[in-house]
N, C-alpha and C positions, 0 to 999 in steps of 0.2 A: 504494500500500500504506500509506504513511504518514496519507496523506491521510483514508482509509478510517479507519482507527486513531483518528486525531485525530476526526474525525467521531463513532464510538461512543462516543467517549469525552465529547464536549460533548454528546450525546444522552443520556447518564446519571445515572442518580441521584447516582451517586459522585462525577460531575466537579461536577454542580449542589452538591456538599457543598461539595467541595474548594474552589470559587471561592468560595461563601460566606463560609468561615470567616476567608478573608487580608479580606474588606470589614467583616465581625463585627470582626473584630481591630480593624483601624483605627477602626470606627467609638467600638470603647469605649477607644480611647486617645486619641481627641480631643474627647470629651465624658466624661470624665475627672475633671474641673474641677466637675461638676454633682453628686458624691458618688458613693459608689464604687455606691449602689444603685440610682439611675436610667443609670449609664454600662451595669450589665450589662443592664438593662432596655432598652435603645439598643443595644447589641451585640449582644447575641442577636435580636432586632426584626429590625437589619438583616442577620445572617447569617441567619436565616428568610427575609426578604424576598428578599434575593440570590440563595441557592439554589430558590426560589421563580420568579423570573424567569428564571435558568438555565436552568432544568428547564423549566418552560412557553413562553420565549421564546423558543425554538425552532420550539413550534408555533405562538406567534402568528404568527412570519414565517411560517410554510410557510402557515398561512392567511390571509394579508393578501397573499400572494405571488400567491396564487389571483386578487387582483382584479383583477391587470393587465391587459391586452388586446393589450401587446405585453413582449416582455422586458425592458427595460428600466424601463417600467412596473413592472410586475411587484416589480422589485428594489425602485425608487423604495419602494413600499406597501409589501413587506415590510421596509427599515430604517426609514423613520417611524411606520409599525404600533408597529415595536418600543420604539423610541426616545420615541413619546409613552406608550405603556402604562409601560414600563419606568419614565417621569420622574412620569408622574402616582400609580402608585402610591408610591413611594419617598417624594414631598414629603407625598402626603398623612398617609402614617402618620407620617414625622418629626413634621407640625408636630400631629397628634394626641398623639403622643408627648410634645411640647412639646419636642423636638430641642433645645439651644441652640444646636450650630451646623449645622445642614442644611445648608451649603454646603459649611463643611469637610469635613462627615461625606460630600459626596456625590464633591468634587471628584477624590480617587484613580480613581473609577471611571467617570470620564466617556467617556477617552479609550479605556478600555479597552471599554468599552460602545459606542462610536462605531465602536470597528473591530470590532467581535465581530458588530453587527450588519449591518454594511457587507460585511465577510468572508463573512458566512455566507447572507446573499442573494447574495451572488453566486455561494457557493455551490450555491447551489437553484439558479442560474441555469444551471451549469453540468454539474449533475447534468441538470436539461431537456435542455441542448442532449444532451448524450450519451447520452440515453434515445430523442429526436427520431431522433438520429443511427442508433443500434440500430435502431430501428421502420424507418428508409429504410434499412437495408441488407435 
């Protein structure tokens, strides 16, 4: 039930906001230093972005998860799917942006980006088995 819950909820527009807004925040409190009209211009960028990859990085795992040929696979393509989308666009707009610190600004959300997409392939993997499961019964 919870699980279920949790699930809608990273599947939404709302929670794509929500996550957003805490990497927006950080990002214009540490590019700060570069005047207060490029930090919102940096903050807003990255809570766009973030909620942006929230919301669609979801479906790139579910279809990078598709390319497997066995489960494990599977998982493998859909966290690196996500985790090279996710780092290639984030650097790119920074350093279009002219970021000053794109490491700082990325670093909060690495870890969290690392289990979110680690978590939720295995998610998918787990929804497979117990859909597999369903269909053999």
């Amino acid at each position: 039930m919870i699980i279920s819950r949790l699930h809608a909820l990273i599947d939404s527009p709302f929670g794509a906001v929500l996550g957003g807004a805490v990497y927006g925040a950080w990002a214009f409190a540490v590019n700060h230093h570069a005047g207060a009209e490029n930090a919102w211009l940096i903050g807003l960028s990255h809570w766009s972005l973030s909620t942006f990859l929230t919301f669609f990085g979801v479906r790139i795992m579910r279809i990078c998860y598709g390319f497997g040929r066995w489960p494990l696979m599977s998982v493998g393509f859909s966290f690196a799917g996500s985790m090279v989308f996710t780092y290639v666009l984030l650097i790119s707009v920074h350093t279009f942006l002219g970021t000053p610190e794109i490491l700082l600004t990325l670093a909060p959300g690495i870890l969290p980006t690392v289990g979110f997409a680690g978590g939720y392939s295995l998610l998918l993997y787990r929804e497979e088995r117990l859909d597999n499961g369903a269909q053999a019964a």
